[in-house]
C-alpha positions in Angstrom: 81.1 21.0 -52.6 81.4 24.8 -53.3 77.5 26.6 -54.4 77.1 29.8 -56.0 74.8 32.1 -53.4 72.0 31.6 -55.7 72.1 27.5 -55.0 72.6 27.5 -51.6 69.6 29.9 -51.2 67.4 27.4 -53.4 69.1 24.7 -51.7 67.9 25.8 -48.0 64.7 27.1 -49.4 63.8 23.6 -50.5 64.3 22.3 -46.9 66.0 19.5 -48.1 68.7 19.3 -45.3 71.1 21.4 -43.1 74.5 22.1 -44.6 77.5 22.3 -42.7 80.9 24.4 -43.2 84.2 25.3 -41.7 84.9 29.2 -41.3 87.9 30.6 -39.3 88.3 26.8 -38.1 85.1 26.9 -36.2 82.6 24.4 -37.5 79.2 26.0 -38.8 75.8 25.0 -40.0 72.2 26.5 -41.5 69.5 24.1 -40.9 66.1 24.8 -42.4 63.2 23.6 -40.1 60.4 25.0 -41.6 59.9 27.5 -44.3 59.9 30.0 -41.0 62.5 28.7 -39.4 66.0 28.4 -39.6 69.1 27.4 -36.8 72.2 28.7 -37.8 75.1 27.9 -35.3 78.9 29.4 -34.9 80.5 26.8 -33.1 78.8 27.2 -30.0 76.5 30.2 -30.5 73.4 29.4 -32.0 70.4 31.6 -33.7 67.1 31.0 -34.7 65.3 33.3 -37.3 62.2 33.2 -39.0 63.2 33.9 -42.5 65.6 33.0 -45.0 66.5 36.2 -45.7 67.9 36.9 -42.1 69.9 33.6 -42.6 72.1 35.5 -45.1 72.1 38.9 -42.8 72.8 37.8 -39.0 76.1 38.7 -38.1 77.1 35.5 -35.9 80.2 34.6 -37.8 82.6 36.4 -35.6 80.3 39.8 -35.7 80.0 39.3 -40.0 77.0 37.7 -41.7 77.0 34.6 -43.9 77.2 37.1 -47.0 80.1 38.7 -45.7 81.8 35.4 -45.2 80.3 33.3 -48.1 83.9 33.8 -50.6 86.0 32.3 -48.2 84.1 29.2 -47.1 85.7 26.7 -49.5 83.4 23.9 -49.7 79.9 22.8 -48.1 78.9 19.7 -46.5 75.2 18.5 -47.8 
């Protein structure tokens, strides 16, 4: 399923469930815990951070934040 920005951001703000993607064949995830907190994971490096808005800016994808790579993820799995 491809989302605009805008919908995953509602999407994970919600907490309704992680979402996972494929980026430079590496398999990825965002999974909202709490309204603070939030696991992101690059294959096998993993963050925590205690806002949404760092979930966007954290530059674990291969040094480039989820913004930076957002275009070229081609669909999400909900």
């Amino acid at each position: 399923m491809k989302m605009t920005m805008n919908q995953l951001r509602e999407y994970l703000s919600n907490l309704v469930s992680h979402i996972t993607f494929e980026y430079n064949g590496t398999n990825c995830g965002i999974d909202p815990i709490s309204q603070n907190e939030f696991d992101i994971w690059y294959g096998e490096s993993a963050n925590t951070v205690n806002n949404l808005d760092l979930v966007f800016t954290i530059p674990i994808f291969d040094g480039k934040a989820f913004t930076d790579i957002f275009d070229e993820i081609e669909s999400f799995d909900l």
